[in-house]
C-alpha positions as CSV (number, residue, x, y, z in Angstrom):
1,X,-45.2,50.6,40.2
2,X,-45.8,52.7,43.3
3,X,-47.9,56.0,43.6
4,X,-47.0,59.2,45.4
5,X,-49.2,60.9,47.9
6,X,-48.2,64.2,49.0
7,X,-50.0,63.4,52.4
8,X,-47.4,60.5,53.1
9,X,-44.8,63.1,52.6
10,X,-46.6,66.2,54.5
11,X,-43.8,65.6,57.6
12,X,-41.1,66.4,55.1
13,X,-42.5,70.2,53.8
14,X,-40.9,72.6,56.0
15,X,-37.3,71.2,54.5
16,X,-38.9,71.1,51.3
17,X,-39.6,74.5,51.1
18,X,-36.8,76.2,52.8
19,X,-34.6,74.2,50.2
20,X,-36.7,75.0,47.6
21,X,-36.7,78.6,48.1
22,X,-32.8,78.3,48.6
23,X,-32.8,77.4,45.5
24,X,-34.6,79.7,43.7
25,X,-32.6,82.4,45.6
26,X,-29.3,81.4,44.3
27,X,-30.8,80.5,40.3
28,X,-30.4,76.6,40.9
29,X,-34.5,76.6,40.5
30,X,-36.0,78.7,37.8
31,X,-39.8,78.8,37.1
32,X,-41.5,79.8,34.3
33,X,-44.6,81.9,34.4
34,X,-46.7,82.5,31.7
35,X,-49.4,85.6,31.5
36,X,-52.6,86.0,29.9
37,X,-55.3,88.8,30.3
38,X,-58.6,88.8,29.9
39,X,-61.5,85.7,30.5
40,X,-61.7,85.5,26.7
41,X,-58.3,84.8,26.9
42,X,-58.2,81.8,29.0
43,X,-59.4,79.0,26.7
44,X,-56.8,79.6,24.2
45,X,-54.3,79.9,27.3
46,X,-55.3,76.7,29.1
47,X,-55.5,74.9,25.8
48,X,-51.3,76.0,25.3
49,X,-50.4,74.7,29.0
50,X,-47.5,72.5,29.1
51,X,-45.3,73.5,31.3
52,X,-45.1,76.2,34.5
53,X,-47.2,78.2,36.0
54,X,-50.4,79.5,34.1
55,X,-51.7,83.3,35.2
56,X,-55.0,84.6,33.5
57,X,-55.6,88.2,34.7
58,X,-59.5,88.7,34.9
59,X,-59.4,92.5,36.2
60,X,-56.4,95.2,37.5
61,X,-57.8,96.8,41.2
């Protein structure tokens, strides 16, 4: 078994991300963001963190 370090890779990101956001652009890649608001929200929010991207709003400016 072998680990992965993203610093023995960090030559390769500027073809990793103009792919990536190719990608996104034309559907191949779809994220999934999840949002929560309020800090007595976040607990709860954390605790249902499996998958994607987690966003707790603490305040609107």
């Amino acid at each position: 078994m072998q680990g992965f370090r993203i610093l023995d890779h960090v030559d390769m990101y500027p073809e990793f991300l103009e792919t990536t956001v190719k990608n996104i652009r034309e559907g191949k890649i779809v994220y999934v963001e999840d949002i929560v608001e309020g800090i007595e929200n976040a607990p709860s929010a954390l605790i249902g963190l499996n998958v994607g991207k987690k966003i707790i709003f603490l305040a609107h400016d």
